[in-house]
One Martini backbone bead per residue (centre of mass of N, CA, C, O) as a GRO file, in nm:
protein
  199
    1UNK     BB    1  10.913  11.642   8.146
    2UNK     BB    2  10.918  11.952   8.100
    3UNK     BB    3  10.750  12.261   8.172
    4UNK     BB    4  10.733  12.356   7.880
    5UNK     BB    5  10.600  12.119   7.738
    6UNK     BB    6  10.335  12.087   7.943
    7UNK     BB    7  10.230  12.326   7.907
    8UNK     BB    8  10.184  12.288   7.569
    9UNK     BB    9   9.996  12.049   7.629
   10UNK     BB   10   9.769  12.197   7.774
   11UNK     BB   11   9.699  12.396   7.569
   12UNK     BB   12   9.609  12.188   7.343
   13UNK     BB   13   9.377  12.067   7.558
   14UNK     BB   14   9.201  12.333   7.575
   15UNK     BB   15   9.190  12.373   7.274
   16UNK     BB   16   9.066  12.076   7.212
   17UNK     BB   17   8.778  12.112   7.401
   18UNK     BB   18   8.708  12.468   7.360
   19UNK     BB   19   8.918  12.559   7.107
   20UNK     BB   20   9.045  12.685   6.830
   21UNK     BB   21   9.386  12.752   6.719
   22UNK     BB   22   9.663  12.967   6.708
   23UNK     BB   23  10.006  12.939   6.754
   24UNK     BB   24   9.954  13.232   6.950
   25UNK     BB   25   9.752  13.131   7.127
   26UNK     BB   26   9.892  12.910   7.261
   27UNK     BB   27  10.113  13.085   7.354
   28UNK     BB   28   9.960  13.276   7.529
   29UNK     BB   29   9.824  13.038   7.718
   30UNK     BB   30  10.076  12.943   7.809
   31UNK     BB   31  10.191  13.220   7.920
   32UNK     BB   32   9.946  13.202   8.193
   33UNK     BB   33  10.023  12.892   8.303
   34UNK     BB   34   9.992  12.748   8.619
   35UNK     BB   35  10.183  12.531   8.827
   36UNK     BB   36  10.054  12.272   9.047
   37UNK     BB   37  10.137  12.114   9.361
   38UNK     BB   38   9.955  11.812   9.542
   39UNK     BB   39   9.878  11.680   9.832
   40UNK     BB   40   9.736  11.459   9.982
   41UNK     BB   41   9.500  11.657  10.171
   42UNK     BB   42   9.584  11.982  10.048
   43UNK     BB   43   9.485  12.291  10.029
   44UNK     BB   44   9.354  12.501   9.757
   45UNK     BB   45   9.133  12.598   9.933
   46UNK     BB   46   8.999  12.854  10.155
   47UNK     BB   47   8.772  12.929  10.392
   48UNK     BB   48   8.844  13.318  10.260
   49UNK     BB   49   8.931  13.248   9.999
   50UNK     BB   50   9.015  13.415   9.688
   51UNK     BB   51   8.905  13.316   9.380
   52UNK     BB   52   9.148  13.400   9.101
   53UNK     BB   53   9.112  13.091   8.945
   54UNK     BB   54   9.113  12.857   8.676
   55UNK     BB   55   9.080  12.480   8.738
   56UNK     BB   56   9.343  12.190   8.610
   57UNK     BB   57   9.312  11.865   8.627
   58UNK     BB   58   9.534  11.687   8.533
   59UNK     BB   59   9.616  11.498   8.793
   60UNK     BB   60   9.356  11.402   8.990
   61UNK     BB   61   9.171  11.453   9.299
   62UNK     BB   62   8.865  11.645   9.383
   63UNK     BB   63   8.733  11.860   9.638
   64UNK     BB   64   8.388  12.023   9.681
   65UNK     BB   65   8.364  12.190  10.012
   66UNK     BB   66   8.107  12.238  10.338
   67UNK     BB   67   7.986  12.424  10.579
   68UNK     BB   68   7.636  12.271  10.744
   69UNK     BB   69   7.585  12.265  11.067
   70UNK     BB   70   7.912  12.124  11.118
   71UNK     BB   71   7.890  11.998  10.787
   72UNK     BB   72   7.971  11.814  10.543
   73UNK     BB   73   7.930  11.956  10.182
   74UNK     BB   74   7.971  11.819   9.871
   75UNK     BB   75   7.960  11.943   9.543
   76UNK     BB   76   8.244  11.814   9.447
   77UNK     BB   77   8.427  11.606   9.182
   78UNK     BB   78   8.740  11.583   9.028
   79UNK     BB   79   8.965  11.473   8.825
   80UNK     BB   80   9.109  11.436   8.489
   81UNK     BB   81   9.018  11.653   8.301
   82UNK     BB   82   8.928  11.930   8.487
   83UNK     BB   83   8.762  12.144   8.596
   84UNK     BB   84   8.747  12.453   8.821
   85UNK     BB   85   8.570  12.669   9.095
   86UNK     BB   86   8.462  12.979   9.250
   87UNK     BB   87   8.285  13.161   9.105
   88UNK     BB   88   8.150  13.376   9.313
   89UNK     BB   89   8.484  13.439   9.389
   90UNK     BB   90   8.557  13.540   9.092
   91UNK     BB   91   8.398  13.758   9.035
   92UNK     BB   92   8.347  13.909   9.297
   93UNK     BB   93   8.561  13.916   9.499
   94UNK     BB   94   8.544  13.720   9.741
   95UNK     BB   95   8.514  13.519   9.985
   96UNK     BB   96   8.483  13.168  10.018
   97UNK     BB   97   8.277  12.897  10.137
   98UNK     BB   98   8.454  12.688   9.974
   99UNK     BB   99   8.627  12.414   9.936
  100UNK     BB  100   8.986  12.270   9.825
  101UNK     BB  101   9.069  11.910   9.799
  102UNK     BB  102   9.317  11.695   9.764
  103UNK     BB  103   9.254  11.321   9.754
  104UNK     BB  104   9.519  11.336   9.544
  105UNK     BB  105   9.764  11.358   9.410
  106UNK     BB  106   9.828  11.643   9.222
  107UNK     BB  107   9.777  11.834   8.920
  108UNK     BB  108   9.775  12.217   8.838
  109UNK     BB  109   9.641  12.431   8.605
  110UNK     BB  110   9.626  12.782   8.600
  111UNK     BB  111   9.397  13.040   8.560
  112UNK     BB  112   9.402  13.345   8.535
  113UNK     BB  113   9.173  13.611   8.508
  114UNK     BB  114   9.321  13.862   8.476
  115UNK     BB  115   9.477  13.740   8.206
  116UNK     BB  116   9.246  13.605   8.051
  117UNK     BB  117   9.076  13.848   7.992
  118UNK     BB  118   9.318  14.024   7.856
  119UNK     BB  119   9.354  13.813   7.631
  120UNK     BB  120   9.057  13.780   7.515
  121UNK     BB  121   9.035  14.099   7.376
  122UNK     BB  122   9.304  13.951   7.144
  123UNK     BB  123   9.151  13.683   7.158
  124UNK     BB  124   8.871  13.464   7.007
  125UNK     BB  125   8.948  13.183   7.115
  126UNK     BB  126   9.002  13.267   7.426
  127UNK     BB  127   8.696  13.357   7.460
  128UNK     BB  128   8.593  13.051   7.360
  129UNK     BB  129   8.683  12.918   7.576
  130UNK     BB  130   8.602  13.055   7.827
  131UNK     BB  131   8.304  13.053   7.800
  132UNK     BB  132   8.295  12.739   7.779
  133UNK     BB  133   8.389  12.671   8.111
  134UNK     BB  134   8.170  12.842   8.211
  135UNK     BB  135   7.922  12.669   8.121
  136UNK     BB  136   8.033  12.372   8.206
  137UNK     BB  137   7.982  12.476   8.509
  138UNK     BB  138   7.687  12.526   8.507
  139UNK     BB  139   7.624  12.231   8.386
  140UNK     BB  140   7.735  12.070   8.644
  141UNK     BB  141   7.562  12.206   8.836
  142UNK     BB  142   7.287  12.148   8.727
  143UNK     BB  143   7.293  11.851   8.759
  144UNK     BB  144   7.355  11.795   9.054
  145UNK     BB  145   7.105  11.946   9.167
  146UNK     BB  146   6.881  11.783   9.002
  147UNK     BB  147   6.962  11.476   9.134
  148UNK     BB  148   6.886  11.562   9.392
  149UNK     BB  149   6.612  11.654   9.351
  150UNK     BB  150   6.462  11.383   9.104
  151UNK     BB  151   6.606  11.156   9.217
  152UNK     BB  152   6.688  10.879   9.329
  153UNK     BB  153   6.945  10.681   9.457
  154UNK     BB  154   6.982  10.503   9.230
  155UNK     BB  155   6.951  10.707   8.998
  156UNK     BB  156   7.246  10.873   9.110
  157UNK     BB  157   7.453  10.661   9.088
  158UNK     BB  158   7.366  10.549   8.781
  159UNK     BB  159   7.486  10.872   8.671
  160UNK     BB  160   7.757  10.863   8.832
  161UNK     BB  161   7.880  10.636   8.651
  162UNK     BB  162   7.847  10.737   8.385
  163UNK     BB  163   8.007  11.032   8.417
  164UNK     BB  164   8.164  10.908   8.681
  165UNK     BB  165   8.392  10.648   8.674
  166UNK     BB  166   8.667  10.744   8.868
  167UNK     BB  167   8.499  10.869   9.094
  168UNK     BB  168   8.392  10.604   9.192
  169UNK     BB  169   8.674  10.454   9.197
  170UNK     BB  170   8.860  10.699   9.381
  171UNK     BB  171   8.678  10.772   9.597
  172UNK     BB  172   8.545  10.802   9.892
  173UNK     BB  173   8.248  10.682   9.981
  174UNK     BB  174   8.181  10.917  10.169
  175UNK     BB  175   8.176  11.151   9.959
  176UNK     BB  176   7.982  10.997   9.727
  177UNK     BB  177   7.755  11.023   9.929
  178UNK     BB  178   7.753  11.314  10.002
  179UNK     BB  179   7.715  11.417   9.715
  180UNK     BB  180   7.449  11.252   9.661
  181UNK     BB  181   7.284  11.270   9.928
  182UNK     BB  182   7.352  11.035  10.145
  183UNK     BB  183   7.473  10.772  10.293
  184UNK     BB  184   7.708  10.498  10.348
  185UNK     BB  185   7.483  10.299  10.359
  186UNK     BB  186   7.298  10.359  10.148
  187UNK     BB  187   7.528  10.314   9.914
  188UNK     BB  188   7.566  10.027   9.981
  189UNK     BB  189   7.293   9.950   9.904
  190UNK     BB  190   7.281  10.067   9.643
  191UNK     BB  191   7.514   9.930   9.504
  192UNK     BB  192   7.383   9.623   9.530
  193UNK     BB  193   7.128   9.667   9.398
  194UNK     BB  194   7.288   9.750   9.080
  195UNK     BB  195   7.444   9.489   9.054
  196UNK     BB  196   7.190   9.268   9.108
  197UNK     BB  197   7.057   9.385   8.829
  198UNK     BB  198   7.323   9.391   8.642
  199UNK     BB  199   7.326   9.046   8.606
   0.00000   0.00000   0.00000
């Protein structure tokens, strides 16, 4: 499949997602879609670049994570067909302390800031796009928040197979326990009383 097919396939897809369109609407959004391509383990953000894009991953799984008395503190895990971004370095326009690493070979369509901007002004669908990717960053930060806040472990770990079943299925362990505040110890023992219960 050529780049320009494909590109309208992602337009197709986000907007299917978040907003219907009009084929000009459409057009619009193809016209400012950057693909881009990571290998295994190479990073997409690194801790102090300033976050100018919203990025959608095509396909591949990233982790978004940070460094805490000098541990790494995993906030994020992204699939296939989620969105991402730096939020608080998007907007700031400020260096970020999150990073972003592709932990299987990805592709990312981004969405650069000041284009989607420009265009959401002269197109109400395309605002109500926007809209809609900054609304669910913010309720997937709050899940996640929640989760750590008030879940037991394993009610952590079986709420994370429901919402992320391909992230739990794909992703290095020592991460999703990472993700979820437990040790790789811990993942492992709930891991097994969960299969256990649901015998």
């Amino acid at each position: 499949m050529n780049i320009a097919t494909k590109r309208r396939d992602i337009a197709r897809e986000l907007a299917r997602k978040y907003s219907t369109m009009t084929h000009e609407e459409l057009d619009t959004l193809e016209s400012i879609l950057v693909p881009m391509k990571f290998a295994k383990n190479e990073m997409i953000l690194k801790e102090g670049d300033i976050c100018r894009n919203i990025y959608y991953v095509d396909h591949g799984l990233i982790r978004q994570f940070y460094y805490k008395n000098g541990k790494e503190v995993t906030e994020h895990l992204g699939e296939d067909h989620t969105i991402f971004m730096c939020i608080e370095s998007l907007f700031k326009e400020q260096p970020t302390k999150l990073q972003v690493e592709a932990i299987e070979p990805t592709i990312i369509y981004a969405l650069p800031k000041v284009q989607l901007e420009a265009v959401a002004l002269h197109n109400v669908n395309i605002q109500i796009l926007y809209r809609k990717i900054l609304e669910e960053s913010l309720i997937i930060s709050q899940i996640h928040a929640d989760l750590v806040r008030f879940e037991t472990a394993q009610d952590r770990y079986r709420k994370m197979c429901k919402l992320n079943p391909q992230v739990v299925l794909r992703a290095p362990l020592v991460y999703v326990a990472n993700y979820l505040q437990m040790t790789p110890e811990t993942l492992s023992r709930v891991r097994a009383a969960v299969l256990y219960e649901d015998k």
